[in-house]
TIVO-725196 format. One record per residue: residue number from 1; residue in three letters; chain; x, y, z of N, C-alpha, C in turn. Coordinates in Angstrom, 1 decimal, padded with zeros to 4 digits. Layout:
BEGIN
@resi: NUM; resn: ALA; chain: A; n.px: X; n.py: Y; n.pz: Z; ca.px: X; ca.py: Y; ca.pz: Z; c.px: X; c.py: Y; c.pz: Z
...
END
This chain:
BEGIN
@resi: 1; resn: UNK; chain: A; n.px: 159.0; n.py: 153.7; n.pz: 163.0; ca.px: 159.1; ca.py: 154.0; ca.pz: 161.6; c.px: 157.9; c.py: 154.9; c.pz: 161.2
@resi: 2; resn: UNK; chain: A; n.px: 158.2; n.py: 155.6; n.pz: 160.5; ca.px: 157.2; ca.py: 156.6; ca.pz: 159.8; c.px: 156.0; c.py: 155.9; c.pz: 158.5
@resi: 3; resn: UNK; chain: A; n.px: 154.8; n.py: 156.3; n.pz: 158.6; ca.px: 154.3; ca.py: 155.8; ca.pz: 158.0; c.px: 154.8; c.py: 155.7; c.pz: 156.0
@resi: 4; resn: UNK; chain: A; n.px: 155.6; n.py: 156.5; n.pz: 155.7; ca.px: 155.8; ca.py: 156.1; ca.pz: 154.3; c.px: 157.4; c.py: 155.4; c.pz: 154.5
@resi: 5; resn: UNK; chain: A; n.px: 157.6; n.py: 154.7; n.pz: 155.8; ca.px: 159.1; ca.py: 153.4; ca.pz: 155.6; c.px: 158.7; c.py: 152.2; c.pz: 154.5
@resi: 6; resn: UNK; chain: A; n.px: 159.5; n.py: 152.0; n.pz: 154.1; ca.px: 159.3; ca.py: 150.5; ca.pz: 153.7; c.px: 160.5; c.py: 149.4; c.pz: 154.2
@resi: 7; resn: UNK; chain: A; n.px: 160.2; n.py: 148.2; n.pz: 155.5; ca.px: 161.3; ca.py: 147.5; ca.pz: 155.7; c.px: 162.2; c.py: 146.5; c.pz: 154.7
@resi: 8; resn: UNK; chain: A; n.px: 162.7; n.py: 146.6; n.pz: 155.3; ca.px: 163.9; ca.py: 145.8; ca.pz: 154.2; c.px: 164.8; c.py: 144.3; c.pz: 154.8
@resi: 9; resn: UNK; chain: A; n.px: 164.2; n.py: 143.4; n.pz: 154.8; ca.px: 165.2; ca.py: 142.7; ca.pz: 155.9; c.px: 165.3; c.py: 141.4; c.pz: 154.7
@resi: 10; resn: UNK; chain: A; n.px: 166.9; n.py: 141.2; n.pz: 154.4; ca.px: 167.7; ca.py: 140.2; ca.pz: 153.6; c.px: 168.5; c.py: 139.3; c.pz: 154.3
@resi: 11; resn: UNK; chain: A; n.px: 168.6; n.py: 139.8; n.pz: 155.7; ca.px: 169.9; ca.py: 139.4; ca.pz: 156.6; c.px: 169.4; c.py: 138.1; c.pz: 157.4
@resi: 12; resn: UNK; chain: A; n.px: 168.3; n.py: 138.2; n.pz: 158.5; ca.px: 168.4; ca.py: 137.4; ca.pz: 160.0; c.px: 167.0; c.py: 137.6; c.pz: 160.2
@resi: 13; resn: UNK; chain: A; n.px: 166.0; n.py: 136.9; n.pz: 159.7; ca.px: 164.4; ca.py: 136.5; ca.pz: 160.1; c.px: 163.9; c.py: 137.0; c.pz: 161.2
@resi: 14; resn: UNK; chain: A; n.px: 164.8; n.py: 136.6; n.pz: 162.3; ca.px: 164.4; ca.py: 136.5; ca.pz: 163.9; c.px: 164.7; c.py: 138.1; c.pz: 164.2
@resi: 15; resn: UNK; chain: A; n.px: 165.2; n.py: 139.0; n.pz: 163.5; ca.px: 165.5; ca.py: 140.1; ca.pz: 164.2; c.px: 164.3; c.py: 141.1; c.pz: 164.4
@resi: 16; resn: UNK; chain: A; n.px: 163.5; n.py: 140.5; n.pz: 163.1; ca.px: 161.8; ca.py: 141.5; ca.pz: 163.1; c.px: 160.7; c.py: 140.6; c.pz: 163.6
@resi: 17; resn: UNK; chain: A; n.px: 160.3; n.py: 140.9; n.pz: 164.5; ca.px: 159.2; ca.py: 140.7; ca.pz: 165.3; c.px: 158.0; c.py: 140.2; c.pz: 164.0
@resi: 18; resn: UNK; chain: A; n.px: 157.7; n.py: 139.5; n.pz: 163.6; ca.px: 156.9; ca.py: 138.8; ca.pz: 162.1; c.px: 155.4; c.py: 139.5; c.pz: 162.6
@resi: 19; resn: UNK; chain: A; n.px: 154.9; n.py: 138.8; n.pz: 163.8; ca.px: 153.2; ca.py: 139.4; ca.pz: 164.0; c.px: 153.3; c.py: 141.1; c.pz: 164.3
@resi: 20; resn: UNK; chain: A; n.px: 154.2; n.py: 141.7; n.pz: 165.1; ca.px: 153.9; ca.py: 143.1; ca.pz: 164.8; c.px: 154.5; c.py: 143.5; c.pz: 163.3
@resi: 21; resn: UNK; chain: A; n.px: 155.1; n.py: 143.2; n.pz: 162.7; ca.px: 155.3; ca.py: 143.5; ca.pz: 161.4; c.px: 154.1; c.py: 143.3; c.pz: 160.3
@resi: 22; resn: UNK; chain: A; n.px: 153.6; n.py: 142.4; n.pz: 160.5; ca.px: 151.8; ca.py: 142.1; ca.pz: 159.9; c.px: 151.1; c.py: 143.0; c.pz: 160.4
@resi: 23; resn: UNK; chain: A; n.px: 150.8; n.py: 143.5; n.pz: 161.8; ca.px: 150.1; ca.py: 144.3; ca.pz: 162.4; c.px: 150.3; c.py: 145.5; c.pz: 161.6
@resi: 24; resn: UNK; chain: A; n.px: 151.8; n.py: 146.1; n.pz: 161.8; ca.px: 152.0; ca.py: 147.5; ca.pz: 161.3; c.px: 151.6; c.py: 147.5; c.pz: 160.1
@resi: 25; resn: UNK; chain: A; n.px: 151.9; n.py: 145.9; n.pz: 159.1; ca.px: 151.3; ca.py: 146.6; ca.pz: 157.6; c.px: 149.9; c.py: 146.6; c.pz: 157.2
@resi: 26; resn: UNK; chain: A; n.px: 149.3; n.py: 145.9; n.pz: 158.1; ca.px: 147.6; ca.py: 145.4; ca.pz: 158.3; c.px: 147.2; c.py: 147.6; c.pz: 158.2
@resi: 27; resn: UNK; chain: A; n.px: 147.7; n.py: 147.5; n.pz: 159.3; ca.px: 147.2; ca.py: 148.5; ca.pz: 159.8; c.px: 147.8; c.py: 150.2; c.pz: 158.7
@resi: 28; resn: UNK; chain: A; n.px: 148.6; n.py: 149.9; n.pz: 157.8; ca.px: 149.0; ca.py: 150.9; ca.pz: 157.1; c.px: 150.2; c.py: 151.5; c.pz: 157.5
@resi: 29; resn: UNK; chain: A; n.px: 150.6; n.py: 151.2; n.pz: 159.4; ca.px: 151.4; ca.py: 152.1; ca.pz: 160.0; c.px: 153.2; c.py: 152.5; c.pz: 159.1
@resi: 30; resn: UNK; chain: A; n.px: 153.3; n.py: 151.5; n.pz: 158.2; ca.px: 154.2; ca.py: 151.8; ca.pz: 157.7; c.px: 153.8; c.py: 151.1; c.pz: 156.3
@resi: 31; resn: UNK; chain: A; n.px: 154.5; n.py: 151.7; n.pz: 154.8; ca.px: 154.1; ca.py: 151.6; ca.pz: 153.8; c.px: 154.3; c.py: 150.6; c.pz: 153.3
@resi: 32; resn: UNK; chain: A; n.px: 155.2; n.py: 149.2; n.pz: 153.5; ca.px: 155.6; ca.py: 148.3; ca.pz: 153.1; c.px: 156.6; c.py: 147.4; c.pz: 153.9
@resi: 33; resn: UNK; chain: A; n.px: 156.7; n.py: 146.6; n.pz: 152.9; ca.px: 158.4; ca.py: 145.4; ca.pz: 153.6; c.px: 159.1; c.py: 144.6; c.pz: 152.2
@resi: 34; resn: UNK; chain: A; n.px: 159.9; n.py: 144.3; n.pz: 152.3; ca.px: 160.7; ca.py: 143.2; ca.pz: 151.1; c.px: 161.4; c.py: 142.6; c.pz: 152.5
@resi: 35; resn: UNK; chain: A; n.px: 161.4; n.py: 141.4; n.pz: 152.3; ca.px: 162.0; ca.py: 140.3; ca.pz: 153.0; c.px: 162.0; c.py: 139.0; c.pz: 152.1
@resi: 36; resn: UNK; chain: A; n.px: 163.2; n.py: 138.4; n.pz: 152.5; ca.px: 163.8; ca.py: 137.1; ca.pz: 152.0; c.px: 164.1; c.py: 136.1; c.pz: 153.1
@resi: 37; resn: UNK; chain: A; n.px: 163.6; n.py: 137.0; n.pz: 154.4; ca.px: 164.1; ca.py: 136.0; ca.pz: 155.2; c.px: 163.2; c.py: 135.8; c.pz: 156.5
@resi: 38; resn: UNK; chain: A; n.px: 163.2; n.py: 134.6; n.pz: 157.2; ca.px: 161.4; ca.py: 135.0; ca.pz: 157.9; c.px: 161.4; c.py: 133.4; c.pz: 159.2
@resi: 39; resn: UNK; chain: A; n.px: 161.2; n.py: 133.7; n.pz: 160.2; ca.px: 160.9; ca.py: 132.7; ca.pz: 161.4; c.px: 161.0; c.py: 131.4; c.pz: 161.0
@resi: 40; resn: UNK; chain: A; n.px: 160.1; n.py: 131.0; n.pz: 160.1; ca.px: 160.0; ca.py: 129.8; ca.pz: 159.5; c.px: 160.5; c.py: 130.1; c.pz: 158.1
@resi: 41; resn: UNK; chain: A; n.px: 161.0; n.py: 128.6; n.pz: 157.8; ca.px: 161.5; ca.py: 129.0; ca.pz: 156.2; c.px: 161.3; c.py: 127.0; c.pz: 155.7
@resi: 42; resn: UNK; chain: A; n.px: 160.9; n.py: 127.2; n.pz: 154.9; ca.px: 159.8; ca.py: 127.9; ca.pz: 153.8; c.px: 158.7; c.py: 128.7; c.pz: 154.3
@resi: 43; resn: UNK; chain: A; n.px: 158.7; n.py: 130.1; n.pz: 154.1; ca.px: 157.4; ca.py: 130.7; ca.pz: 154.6; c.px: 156.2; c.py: 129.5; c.pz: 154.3
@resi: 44; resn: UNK; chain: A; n.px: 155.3; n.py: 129.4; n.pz: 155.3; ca.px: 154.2; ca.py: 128.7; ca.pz: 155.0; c.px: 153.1; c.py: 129.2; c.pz: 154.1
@resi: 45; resn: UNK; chain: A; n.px: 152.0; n.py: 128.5; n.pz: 153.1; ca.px: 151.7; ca.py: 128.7; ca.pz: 152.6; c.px: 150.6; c.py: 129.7; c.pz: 152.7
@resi: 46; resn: UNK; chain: A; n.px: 150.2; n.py: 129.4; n.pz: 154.2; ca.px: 148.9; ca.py: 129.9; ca.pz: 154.6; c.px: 149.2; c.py: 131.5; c.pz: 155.1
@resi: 47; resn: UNK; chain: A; n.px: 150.7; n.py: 132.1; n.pz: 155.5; ca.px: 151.4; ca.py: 133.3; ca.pz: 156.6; c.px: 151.0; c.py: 134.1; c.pz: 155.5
@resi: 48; resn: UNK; chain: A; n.px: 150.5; n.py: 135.3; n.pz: 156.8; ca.px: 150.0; ca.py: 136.4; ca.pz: 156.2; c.px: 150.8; c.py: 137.5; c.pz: 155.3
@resi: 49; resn: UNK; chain: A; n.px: 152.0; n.py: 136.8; n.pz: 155.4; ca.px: 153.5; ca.py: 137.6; ca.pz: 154.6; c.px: 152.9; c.py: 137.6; c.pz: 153.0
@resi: 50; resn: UNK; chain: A; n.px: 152.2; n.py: 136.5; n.pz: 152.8; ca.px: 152.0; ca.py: 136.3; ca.pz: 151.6; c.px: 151.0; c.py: 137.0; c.pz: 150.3
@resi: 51; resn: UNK; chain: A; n.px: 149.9; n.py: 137.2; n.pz: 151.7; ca.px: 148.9; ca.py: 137.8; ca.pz: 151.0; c.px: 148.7; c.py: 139.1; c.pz: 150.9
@resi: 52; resn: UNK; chain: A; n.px: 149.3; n.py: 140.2; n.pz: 151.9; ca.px: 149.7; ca.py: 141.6; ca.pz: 151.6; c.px: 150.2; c.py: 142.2; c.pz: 150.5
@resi: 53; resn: UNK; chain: A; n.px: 149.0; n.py: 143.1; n.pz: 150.5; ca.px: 149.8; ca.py: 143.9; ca.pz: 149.1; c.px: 150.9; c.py: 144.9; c.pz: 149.1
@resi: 54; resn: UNK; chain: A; n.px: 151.1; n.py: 144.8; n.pz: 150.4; ca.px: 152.1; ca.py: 146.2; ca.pz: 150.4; c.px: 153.5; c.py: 145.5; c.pz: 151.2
@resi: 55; resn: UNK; chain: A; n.px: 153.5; n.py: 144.2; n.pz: 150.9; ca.px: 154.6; ca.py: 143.0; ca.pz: 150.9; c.px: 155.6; c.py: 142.9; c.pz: 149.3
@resi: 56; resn: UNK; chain: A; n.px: 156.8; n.py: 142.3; n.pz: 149.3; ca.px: 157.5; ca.py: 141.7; ca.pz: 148.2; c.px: 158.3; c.py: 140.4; c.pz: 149.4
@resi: 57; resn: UNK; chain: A; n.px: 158.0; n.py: 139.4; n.pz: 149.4; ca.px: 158.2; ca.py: 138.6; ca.pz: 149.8; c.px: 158.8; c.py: 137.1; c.pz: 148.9
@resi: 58; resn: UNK; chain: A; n.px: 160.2; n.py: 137.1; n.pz: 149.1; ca.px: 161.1; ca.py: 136.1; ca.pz: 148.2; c.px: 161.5; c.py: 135.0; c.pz: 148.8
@resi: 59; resn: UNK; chain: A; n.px: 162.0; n.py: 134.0; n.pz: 148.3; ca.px: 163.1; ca.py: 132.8; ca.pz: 148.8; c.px: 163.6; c.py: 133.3; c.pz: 149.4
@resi: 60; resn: UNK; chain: A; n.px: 164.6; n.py: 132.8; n.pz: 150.4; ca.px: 166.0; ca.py: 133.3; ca.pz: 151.1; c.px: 166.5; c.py: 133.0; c.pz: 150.0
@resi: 61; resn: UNK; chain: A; n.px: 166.7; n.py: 133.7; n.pz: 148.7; ca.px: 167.9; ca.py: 133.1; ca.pz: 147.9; c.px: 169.0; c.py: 134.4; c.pz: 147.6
@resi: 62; resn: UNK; chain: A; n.px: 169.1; n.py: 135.3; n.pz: 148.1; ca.px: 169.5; ca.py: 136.3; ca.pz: 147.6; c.px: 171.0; c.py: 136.6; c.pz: 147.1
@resi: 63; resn: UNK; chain: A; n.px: 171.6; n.py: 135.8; n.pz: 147.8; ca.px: 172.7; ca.py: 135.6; ca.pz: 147.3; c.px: 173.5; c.py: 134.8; c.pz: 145.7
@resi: 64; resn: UNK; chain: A; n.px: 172.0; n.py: 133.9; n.pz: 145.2; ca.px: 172.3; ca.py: 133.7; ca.pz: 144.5; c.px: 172.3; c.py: 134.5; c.pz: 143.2
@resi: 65; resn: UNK; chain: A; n.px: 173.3; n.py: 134.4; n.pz: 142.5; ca.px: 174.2; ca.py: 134.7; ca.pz: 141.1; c.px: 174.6; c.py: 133.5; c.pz: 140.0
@resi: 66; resn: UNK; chain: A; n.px: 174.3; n.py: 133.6; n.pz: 139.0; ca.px: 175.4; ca.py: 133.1; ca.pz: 138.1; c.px: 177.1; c.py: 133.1; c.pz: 138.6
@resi: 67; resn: UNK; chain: A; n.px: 177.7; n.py: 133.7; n.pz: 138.7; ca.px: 178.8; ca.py: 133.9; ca.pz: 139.4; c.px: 179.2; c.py: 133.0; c.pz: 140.1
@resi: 68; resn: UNK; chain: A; n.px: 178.3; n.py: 133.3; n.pz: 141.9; ca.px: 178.2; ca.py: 132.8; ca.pz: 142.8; c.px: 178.2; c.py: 131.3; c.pz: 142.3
@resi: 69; resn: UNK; chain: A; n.px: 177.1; n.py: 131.1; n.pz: 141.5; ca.px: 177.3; ca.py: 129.0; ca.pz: 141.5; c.px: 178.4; c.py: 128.8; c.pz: 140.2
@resi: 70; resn: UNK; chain: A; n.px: 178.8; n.py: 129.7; n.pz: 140.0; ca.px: 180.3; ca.py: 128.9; ca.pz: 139.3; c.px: 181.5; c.py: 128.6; c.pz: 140.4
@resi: 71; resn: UNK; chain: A; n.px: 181.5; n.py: 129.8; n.pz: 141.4; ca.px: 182.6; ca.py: 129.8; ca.pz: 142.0; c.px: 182.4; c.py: 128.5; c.pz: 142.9
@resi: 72; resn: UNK; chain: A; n.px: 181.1; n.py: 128.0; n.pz: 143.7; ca.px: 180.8; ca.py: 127.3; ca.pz: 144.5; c.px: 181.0; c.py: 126.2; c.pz: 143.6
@resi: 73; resn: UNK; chain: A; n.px: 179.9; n.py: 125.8; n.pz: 142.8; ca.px: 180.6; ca.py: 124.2; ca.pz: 141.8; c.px: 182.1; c.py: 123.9; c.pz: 142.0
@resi: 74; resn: UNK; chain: A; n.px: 182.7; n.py: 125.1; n.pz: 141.0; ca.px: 184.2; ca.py: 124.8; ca.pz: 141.4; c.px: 184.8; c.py: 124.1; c.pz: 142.6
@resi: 75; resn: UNK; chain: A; n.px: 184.4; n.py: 125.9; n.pz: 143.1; ca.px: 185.8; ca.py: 125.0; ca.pz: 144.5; c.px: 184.5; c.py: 123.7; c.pz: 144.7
@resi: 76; resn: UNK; chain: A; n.px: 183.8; n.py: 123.3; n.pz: 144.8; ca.px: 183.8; ca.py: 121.9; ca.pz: 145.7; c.px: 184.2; c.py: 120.9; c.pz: 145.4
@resi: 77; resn: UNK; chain: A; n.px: 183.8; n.py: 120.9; n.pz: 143.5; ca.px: 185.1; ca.py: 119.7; ca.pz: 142.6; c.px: 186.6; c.py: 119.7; c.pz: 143.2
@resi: 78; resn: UNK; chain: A; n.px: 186.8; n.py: 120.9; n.pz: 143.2; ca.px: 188.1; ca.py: 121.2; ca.pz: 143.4; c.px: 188.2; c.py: 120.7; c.pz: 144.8
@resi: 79; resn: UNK; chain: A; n.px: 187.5; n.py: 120.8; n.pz: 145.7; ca.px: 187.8; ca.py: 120.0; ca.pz: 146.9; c.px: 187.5; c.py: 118.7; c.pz: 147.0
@resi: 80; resn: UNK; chain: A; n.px: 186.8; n.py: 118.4; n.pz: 146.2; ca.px: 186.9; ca.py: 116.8; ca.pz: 146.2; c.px: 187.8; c.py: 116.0; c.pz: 145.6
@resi: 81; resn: UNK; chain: A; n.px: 188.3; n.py: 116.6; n.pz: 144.6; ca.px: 189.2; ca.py: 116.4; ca.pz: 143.9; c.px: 190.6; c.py: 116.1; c.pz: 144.6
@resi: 82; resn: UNK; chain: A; n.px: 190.7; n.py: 117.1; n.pz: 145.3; ca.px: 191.8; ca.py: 117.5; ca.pz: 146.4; c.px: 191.9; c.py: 116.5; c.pz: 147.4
@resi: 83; resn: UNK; chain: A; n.px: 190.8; n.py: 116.1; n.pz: 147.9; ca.px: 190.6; ca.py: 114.9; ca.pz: 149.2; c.px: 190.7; c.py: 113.7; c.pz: 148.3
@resi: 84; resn: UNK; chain: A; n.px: 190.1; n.py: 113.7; n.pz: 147.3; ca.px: 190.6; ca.py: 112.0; ca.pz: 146.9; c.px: 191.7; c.py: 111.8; c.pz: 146.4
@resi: 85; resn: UNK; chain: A; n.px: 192.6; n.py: 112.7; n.pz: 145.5; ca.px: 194.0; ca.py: 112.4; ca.pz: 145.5; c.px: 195.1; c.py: 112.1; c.pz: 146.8
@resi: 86; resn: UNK; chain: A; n.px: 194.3; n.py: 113.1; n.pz: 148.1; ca.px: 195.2; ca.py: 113.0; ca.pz: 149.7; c.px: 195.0; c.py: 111.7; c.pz: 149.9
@resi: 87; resn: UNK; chain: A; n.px: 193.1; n.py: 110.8; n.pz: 149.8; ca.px: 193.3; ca.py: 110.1; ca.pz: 150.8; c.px: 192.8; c.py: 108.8; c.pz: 149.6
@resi: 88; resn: UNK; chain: A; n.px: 192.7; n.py: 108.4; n.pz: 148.6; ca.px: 193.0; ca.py: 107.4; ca.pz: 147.5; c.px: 193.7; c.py: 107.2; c.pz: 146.8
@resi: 89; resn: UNK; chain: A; n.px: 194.7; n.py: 106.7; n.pz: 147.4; ca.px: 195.9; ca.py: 107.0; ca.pz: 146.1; c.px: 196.1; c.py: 105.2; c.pz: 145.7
END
């Protein structure tokens, strides 16, 4: 990556190498990162992800929406709903 990249990883923790990723940003070699997602999760308190300033480092929550947890609430009433009428009658 060229020194003014910024990575971007939302997807799969394990696919970026976490200590060369600290190295490259320690070192400037590339301009940044935003990540949601990371080796360990809960990132630990102490990981260097946290303290860089040329980091945006979030929950894995990204998925979440207003939207999203209406549809999810739903359907799961709705599937509960569904299973106890099949199997309590």
């Amino acid at each position: 990556m060229k020194p003014s990249a910024r990575l971007v990883n939302t997807s799969r923790g394990p696919i970026v190498d976490e200590s060369a990723l600290v190295d490259a940003l320690r070192e400037r070699h590339i301009a940044g990162a935003a990540v949601d997602v990371f080796e360990i999760e809960p990132l630990p308190q102490n990981h260097a992800l946290r303290h860089l300033d040329n980091v945006i480092a979030t929950p894995h929550i990204g998925y979440v929406s207003r939207d999203l947890y209406q549809i999810f609430y739903r359907d799961t009433v709705s599937n509960i709903s569904d299973w106890l009428r099949r199997n309590h009658r």
